[in-house]
KEFIVEX-37818 format. One record per residue (C-alpha): residue in three letters; y, x, z; residue number from 0. Coordinates in steps of 0.02 Angstrom, whole numbers, plus 50000, padded with zeros to 5 digits. Last residue first. Layout:
  residuo      y      x      z  num
      ALA      Y      X      Z  NUM
...
//
This chain:
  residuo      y      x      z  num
      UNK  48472  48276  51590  494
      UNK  48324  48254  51761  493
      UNK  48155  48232  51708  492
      UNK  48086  48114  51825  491
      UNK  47950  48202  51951  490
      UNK  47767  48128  51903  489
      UNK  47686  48291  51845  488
      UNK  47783  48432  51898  487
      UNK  47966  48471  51841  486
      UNK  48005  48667  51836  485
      UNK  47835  48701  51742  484
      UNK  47716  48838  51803  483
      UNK  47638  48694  51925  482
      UNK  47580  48610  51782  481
      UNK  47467  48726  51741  480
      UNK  47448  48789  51575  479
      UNK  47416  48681  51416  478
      UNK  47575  48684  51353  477
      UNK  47606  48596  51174  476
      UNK  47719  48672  51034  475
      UNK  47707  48603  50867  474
      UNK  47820  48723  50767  473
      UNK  47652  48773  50682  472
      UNK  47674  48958  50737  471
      UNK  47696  48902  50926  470
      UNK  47553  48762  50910  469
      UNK  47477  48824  51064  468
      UNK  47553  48876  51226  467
      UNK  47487  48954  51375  466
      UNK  47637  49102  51408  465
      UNK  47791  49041  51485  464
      UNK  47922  49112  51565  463
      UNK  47996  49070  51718  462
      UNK  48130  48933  51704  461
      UNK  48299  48909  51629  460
      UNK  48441  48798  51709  459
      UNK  48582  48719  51664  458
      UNK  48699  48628  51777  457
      UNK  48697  48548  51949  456
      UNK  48717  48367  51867  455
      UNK  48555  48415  51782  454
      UNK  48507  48524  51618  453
      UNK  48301  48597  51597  452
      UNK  48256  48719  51472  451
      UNK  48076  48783  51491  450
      UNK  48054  48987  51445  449
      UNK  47962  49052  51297  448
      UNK  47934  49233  51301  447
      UNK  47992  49380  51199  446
      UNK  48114  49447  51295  445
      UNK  48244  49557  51219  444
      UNK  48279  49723  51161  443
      UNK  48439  49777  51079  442
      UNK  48596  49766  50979  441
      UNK  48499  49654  50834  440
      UNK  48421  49544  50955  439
      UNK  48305  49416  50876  438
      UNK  48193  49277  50922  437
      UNK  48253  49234  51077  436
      UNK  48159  49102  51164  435
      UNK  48205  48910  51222  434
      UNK  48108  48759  51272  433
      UNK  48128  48591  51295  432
      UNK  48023  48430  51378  431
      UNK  47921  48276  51309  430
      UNK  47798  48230  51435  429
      UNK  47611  48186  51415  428
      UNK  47555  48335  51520  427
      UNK  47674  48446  51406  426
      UNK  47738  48449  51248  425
      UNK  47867  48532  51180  424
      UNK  48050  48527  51113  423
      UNK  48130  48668  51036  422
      UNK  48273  48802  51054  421
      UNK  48273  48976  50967  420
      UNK  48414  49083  51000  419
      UNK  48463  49216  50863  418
      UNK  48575  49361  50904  417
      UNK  48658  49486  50786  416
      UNK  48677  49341  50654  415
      UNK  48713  49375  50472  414
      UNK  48544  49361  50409  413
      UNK  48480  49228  50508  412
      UNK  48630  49128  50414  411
      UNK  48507  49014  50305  410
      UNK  48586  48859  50262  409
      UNK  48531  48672  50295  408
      UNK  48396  48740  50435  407
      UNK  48220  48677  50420  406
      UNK  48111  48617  50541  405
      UNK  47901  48650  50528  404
      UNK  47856  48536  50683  403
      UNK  47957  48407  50787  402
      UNK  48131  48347  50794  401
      UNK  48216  48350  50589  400
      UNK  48321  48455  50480  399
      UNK  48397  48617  50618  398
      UNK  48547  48602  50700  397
      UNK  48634  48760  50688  396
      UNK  48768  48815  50853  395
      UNK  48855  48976  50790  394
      UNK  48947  49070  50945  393
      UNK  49057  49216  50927  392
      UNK  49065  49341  51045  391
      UNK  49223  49426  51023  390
      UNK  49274  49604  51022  389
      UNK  49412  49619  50863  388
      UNK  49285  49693  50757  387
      UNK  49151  49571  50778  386
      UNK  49271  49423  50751  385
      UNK  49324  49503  50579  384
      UNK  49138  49537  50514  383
      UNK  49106  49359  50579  382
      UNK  49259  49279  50453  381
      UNK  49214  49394  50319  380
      UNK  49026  49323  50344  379
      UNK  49086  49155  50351  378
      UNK  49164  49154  50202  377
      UNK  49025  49230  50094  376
      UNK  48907  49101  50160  375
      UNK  49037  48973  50090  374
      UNK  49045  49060  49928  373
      UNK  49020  48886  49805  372
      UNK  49171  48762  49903  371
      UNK  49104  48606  49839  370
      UNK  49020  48550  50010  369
      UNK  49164  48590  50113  368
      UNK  49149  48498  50274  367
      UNK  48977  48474  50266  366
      UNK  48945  48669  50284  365
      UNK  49052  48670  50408  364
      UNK  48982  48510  50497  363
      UNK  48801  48615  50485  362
      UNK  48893  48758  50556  361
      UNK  48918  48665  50721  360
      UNK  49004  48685  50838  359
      UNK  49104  48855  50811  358
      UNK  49101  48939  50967  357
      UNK  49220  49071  50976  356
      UNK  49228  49181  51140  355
      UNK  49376  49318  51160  354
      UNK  49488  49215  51150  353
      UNK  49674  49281  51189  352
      UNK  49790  49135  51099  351
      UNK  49880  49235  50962  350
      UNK  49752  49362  50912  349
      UNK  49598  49256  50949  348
      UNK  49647  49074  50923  347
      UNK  49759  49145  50781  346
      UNK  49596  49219  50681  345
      UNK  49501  49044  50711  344
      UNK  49628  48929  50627  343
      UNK  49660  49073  50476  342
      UNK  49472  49047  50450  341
      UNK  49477  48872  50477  340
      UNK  49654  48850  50365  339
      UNK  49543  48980  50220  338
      UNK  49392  48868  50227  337
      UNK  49493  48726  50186  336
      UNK  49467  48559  50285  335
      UNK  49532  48405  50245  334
      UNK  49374  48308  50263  333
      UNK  49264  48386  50395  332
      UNK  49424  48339  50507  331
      UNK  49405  48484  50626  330
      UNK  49444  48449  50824  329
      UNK  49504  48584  50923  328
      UNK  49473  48625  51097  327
      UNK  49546  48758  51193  326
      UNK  49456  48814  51353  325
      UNK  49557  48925  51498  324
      UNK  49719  48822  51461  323
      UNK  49731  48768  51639  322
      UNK  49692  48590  51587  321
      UNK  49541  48639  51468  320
      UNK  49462  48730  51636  319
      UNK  49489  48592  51722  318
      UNK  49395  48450  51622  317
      UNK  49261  48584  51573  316
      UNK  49213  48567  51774  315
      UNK  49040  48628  51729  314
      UNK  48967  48492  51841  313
      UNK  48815  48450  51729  312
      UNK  48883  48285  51690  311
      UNK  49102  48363  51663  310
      UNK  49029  48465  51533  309
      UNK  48924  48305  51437  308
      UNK  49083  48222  51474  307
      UNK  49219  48361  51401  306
      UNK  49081  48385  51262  305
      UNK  49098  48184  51209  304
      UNK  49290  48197  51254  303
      UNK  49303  48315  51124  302
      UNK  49251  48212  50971  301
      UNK  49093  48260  50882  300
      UNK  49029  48362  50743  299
      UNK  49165  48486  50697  298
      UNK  49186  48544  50853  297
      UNK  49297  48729  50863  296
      UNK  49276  48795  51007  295
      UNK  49375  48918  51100  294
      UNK  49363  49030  51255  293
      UNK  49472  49114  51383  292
      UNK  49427  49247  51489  291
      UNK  49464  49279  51681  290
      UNK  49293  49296  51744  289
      UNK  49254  49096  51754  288
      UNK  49324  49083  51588  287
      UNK  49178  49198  51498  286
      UNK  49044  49089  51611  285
      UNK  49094  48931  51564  284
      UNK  49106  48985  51380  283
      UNK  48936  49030  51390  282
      UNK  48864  48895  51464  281
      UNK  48963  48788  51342  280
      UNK  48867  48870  51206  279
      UNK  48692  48816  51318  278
      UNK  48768  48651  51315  277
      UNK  48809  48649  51125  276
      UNK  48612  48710  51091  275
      UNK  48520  48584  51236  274
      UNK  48385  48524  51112  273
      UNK  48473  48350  51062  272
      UNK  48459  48370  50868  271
      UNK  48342  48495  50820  270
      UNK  48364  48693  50858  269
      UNK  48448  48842  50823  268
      UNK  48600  48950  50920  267
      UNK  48677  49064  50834  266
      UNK  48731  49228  50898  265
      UNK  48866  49352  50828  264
      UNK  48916  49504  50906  263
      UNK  49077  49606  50942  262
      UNK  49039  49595  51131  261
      UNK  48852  49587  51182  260
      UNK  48774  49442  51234  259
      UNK  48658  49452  51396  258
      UNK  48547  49571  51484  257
      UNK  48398  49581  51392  256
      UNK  48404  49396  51294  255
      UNK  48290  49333  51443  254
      UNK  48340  49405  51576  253
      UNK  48515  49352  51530  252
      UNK  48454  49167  51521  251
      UNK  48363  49191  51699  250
      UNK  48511  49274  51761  249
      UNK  48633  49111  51730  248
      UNK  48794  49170  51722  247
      UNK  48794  49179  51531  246
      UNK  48831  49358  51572  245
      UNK  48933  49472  51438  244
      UNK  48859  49655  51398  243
      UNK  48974  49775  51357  242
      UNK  48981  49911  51213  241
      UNK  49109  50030  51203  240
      UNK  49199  50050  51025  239
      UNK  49298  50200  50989  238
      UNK  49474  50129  50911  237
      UNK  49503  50121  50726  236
      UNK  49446  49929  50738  235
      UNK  49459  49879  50547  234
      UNK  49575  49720  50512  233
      UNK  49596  49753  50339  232
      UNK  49390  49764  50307  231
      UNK  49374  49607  50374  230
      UNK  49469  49508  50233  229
      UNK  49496  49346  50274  228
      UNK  49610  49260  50096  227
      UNK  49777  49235  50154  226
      UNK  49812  49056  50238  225
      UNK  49977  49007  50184  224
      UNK  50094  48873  50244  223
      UNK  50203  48799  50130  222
      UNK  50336  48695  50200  221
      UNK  50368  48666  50376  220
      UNK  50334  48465  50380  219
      UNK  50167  48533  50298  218
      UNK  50119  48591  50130  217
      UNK  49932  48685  50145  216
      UNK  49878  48840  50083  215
      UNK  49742  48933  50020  214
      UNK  49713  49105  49964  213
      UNK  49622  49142  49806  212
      UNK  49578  49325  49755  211
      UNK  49698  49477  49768  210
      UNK  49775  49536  49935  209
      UNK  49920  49650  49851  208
      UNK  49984  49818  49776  207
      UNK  50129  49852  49717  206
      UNK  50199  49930  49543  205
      UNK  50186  49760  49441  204
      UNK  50114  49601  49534  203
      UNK  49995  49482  49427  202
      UNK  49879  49350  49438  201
      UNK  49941  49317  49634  200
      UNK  49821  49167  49683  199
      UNK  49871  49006  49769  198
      UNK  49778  48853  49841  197
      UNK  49788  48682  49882  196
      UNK  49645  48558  49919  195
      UNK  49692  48379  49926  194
      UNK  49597  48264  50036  193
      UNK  49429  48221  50062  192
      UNK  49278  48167  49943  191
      UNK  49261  48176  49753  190
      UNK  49357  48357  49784  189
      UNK  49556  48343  49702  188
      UNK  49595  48539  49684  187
      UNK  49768  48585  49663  186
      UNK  49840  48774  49616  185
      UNK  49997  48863  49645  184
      UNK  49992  49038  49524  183
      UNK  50109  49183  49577  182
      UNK  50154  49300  49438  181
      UNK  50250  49462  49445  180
      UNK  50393  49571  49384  179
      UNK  50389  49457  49233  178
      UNK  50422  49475  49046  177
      UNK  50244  49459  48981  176
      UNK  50214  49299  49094  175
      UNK  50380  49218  49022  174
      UNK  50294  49239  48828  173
      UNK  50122  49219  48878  172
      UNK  50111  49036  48799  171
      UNK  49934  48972  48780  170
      UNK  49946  48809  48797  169
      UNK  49927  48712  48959  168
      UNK  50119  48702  48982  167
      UNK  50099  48747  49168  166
      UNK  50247  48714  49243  165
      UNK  50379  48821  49282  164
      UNK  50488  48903  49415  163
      UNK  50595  49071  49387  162
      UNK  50620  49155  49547  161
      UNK  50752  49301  49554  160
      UNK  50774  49458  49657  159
      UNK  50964  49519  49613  158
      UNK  51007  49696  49563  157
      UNK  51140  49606  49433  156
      UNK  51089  49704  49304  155
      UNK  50906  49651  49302  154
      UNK  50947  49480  49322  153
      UNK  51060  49492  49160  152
      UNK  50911  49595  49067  151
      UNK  50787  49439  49146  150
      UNK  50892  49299  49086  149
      UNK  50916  49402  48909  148
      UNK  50739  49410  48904  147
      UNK  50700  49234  48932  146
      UNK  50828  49159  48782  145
      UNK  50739  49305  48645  144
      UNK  50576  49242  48729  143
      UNK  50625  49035  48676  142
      UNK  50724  49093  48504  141
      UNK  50561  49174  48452  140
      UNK  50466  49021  48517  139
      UNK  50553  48901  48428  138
      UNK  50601  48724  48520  137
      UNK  50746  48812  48640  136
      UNK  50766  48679  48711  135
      UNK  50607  48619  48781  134
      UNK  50584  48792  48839  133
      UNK  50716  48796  48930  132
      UNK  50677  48646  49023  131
      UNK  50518  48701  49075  130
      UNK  50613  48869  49151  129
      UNK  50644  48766  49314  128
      UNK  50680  48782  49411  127
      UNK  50784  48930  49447  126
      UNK  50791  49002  49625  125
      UNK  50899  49171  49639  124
      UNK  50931  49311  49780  123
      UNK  51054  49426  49800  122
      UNK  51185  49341  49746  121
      UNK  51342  49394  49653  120
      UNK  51408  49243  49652  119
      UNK  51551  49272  49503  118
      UNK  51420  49263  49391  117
      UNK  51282  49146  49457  116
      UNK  51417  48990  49381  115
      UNK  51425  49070  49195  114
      UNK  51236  49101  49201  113
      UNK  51184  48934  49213  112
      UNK  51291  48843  49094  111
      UNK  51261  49013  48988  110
      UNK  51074  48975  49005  109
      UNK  51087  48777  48965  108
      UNK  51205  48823  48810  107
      UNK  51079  48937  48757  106
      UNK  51088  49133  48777  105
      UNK  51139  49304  48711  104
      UNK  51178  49423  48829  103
      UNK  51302  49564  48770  102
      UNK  51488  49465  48815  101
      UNK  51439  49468  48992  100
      UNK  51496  49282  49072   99
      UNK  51614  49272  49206   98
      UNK  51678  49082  49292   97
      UNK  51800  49087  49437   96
      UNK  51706  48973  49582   95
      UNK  51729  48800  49639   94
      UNK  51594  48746  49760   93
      UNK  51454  48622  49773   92
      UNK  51418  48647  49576   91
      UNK  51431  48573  49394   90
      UNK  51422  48658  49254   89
      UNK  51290  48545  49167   88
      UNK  51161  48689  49198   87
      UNK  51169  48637  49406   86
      UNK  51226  48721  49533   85
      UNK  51176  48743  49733   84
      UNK  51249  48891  49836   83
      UNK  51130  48887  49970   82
      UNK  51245  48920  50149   81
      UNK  51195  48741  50220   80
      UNK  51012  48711  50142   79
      UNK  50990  48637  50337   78
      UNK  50802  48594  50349   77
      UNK  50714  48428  50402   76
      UNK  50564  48457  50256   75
      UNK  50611  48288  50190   74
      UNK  50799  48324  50183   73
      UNK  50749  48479  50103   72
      UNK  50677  48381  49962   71
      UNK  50810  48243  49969   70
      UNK  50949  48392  49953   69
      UNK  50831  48419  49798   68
      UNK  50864  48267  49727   67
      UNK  51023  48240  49751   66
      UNK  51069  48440  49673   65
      UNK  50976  48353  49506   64
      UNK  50808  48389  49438   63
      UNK  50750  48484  49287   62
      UNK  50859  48629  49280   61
      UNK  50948  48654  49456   60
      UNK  50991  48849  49486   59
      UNK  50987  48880  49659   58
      UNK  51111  49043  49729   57
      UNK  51084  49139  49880   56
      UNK  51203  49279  49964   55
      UNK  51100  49369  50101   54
      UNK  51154  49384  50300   53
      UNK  50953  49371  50337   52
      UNK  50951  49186  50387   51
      UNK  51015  49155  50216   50
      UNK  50871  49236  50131   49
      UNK  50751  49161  50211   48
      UNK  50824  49005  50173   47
      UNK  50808  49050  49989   46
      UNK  50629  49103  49994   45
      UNK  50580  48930  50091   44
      UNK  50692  48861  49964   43
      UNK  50581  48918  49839   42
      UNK  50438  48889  49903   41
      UNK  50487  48693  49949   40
      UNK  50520  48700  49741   39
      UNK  50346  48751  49695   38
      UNK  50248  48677  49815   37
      UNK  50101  48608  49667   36
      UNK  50190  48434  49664   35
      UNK  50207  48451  49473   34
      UNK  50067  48587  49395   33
      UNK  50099  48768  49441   32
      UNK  50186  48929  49410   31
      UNK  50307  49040  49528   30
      UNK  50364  49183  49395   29
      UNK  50435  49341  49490   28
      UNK  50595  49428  49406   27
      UNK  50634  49597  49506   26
      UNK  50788  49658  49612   25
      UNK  50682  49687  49762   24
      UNK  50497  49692  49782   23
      UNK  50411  49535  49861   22
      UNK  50352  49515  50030   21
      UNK  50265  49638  50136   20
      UNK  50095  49669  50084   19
      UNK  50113  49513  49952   18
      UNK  49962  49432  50047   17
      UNK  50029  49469  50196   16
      UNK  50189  49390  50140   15
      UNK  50113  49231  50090   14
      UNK  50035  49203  50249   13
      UNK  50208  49234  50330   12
      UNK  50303  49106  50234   11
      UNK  50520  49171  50231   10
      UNK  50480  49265  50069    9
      UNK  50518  49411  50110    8
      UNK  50611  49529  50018    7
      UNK  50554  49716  49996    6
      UNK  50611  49861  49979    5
      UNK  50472  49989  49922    4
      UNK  50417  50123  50034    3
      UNK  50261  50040  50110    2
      UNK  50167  50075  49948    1
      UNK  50000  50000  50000    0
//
C-alpha cells in the first residue's frame, strides 16, 4: 500500500478501507450503477466530508434539480449547508463571477457547468450525472472529445472530482478509459428477502486496494460499507501464548483435555433438542463470570427463548445481558449479507471486547443466504480472523434428523479446531443425551462418551461411559449398569 499518496476520504469508513485510505487527490473517479444504486447519497457523503474538513465543495446537478436533491439529504437528516449547489441551466444558490478557459472545448451543458465551478475553486466535485451528457452529445466522438476536456479542466484545477452515471448497458468504455478509477454499485433482488447491495472497485490507477465484492447497505446514515473479510490483513504480529478457557464445569474440561483454547474454533453437532445452545451458553457463562464478555449471534430463535432456557437452569443470562457482559443480536435470515454479519461480528470483537462468539446456528446462516455460492469460503475468512484476534468462537450445527445416521446441511469439520459430538441414547427404556469430543486439533482429548443432563441447577456431565452399542450406527443404546448413569431407573429426568 503506497501510504504516501494524499488522499481524500470519502466520509464512509468501509469504503475507505477498501480504498486503503480514501481516494487519491486531484483525480477523476467514475461512481457507476443502475438508478437507486447509492450513487447520489455517496456523493454527498464525499462532499460532506469534505466540508467538515475546511474544504471548498461544489455539486453539479445534471439530471435532477437542486429540490430534489435537498429532498435527498432531507431524507438522510443532513445539513448540505456549505455545498455549493448549481445546476447546467446556470442557475445556483449563490452569485458568483463567471470564468471559462478559452482552450476547453465543451457543450452548452458542460460550459453551463464549468462557467459556475470556475470562480469556486473547489477542492472537491460531484457531477451527476454524466448520463445527460451523453444524451447530448448524440456522437460518440463528440461524447469523449466533451469527457476529456471535463477531465483536462479537472486536472488543472487540482480538484478530486466524481462523475456519476448509469449503466448504459452497451458497451461504451469511453468515460471508463479516461478515469482515475471506477467504483461499480450493484443490486441483487434474491427470490426471497430483501435487497442485496454491493460494490466492487474495477479499477484504481497507481494505488492499491481490497479487490472483490464488498457489500453495503443504505441506511438513515447513507451508505454503509462492509469491506470484503480478509484474514490475512488483520495478521497477529505478536508471539502467541496459548491458554486454555474453562467451561466451568470440570467434567466438560476433563473431557475436551482441559478446555477450549483461545484463537480456536469449535462447533457443536447434534439433532434438534440435544443440549448444543446450552452447552454454548455454558461457555459464555463461564467467559463472563471471569471478567469477559461474550456475543451471540441467534439466527434461529428470538432472544427471550435463550434468556428463558438461561434464566431455567439458573445461569442468570437475564443479568449478565443487563450489565452488558452478554450481547445478543437477532439476525433476520432474510436481509442478511454475509459481508454486514461478517462486519457485525468483527465490531462485536474490536469495538465491543468479546472475546467469545457464538454464532447460533450455522444452519440459519446457511438459510439465510441460500444464493450466496462461497458461503464456506466466508466463514472461513471470518474464523481465520476470530482466531487471530484470540477468540473462541462457537459454531452450534444441527444435524438432519433425531436418531441414527444424521447428516449435517454443510460440512465445516474441516474448518473447526474442536468438534463436540452430542446425541441421544437409549437406556433402560429411557431416552437420555450424550456428548464426546471427536476432535481436538490443539491437543488431546477424551475419547469417552459422557451423559448430558440440564436442571434448574445447571448443566451437568457425568462419568464416562464405556458399555455402549450402536456407537458406529448412530444408534446408541447402554447396556451397563444403571447405576453408572446420573438418573437411575425410576428417578424423573430432570431438563
Amino acid at each position: 500500500m503506497d501510504t504516501h499518496t494524499e488522499r481524500a476520504a470519502t466520509g464512509i469508513a468501509g469504503l475507505d478501507e477498501v480504498l486503503g485510505g480514501g481516494f487519491p487527490v486531484g483525480k477523476v473517479y467514475l461512481i457507476e450503477g443502475d438508478p437507486g444504486a447509492g450513487k447520489s447519497t455517496l456523493g454527498l457523503q464525499f462532499l460532506r466530508d469534505g466540508v467538515a474538513r475546511g474544504e471548498r465543495c461544489v455539486y453539479a446537478v445534471l439530471a435532477e434539480s437542486i429540490k430534489e436533491l435537498r429532498g435527498l439529504a432531507r431524507s438522510h437528516g443532513w445539513s448540505i449547508d456549505g455545498i455549493d449547489l448549481i445546476e447546467s441551466s446556470g442557475q445556483s444558490d449563490s452569485d458568483y463571477t463567471l470564468y471559462h478557459p478559452s482552450e476547453v472545448e465543451l457543450s452548452e451543458t458542460s460550459k453551463s457547468i464549468l462557467n459556475q465551478i470556475g470562480d469556486r475553486k473547489p477542492q472537491r466535485v460531484v457531477i451527476d450525472s454524466l448520463s445527460e451528457v451523453r444524451l447530448l452529445a448524440q456522437d460518440p466522438l463528440r461524447y469523449r472529445r466533451q469527457i476529456l476536456a471535463l477531465k483536462r479542466y479537472f486536472d488543472e484545477q487540482g480538484a478530486t472530482v466524481l462523475l456519476l452515471d448509469f449503466l448504459t448497458g452497451t458497451d461504451d468504455r469511453q468515460l471508463e478509459s479516461l478515469c482515475h478509477g471506477i467504483i461499480h454499485l450493484g443490486q441483487l433482488t434474491p427470490e426471497y428477502g430483501g435487497q442485496r447491495r454491493r460494490l466492487r472497485i474495477k479499477k484504481m490507477r497507481e494505488s492499491d486496494f481490497r479487490d472483490g465484492y464488498h457489500d453495503f447497505v443504505i441506511t438513515q446514515d447513507g451508505l454503509d460499507v462492509f469491506p470484503r473479510m480478509v484474514a490475512a490483513a488483520h495478521h497477529r504480529r505478536d508471539t502467541y501464548t496459548p491458554e486454555t478457557c474453562s467451561s466451568g464445569l470440570p467434567e466438560l474440561d476433563s473431557l475436551l483435555g482441559g478446555g477450549l483454547d483461545r484463537g480456536t474454533s469449535t462447533l457443536l453437532l447434534g439433532p434438534a433438542g440435544s443440549g448444543k445452545s446450552t452447552i454454548a451458553a455454558q461457555y459464555a457463562k463461564a467467559a463472563v463470570e471471569r471478567g469477559e464478555k461474550a456475543a451471540f449471534f441467534i439466527f434461529d430463535e428470538v432472544p427471550a427463548t435463550l434468556i428463558v432456557r438461561g434464566e431455567g437452569l439458573g445461569m442468570g443470562i437475564r443479568e449478565h445481558i443487563a450489565k452488558g457482559r452478554i450481547v445478543l443480536r437477532q439476525v433476520d435470515p432474510a436481509q442478511l449479507s454475509p459481508g454486514e454479519f461478517a462486519q457485525a461480528v468483527r465490531r462485536a470483537v474490536e469495538v465491543d471486547g468479546c472475546t467469545v462468539i457464538v454464532i447460533d446456528s450455522v444452519n440459519g446462516y446457511t438459510s439465510a443466504m441460500p444464493e450466496e455460492h462461497f458461503l464456506s469460503a466466508h466463514l472461513h475468512e471470518l474464523l481465520a480472523f476470530l482466531n487471530q484476534k484470540s477468540v473462541v468462537t462457537i459454531m452450534v450445527m444441527t444435524q438432519q434428523g433425531l436418531i441414527g445416521n444424521m447428516q449435517q446441511p454443510i460440512d465445516l469439520s474441516y474448518l473447526a479446531d474442536t468438534i463436540i459430538l452430542l446425541r441421544y441414547f437409549e437406556a433402560r427404556s429411557q431416552i437420555r443425551q450424550a456428548i464426546s469430543v471427536v476432535k481436538r486439533r490443539t491437543g488431546r482429548h477424551e475419547r469417552t462418551i459422557r451423559e448430558l443432563t440440564m436442571d434448574g441447577d445447571g448443566v451437568h456431565i457425568g462419568d464416562p461411559l464405556n458399555e455402549f452399542q450402536g456407537v458406529i450406527s448412530g444408534n446408541l443404546i447402554f447396556v451397563g449398569a444403571s447405576s453408572a448413569l446420573r438418573i437411575s431407573d425410576g428417578d424423573p429426568a430432570q431438563e
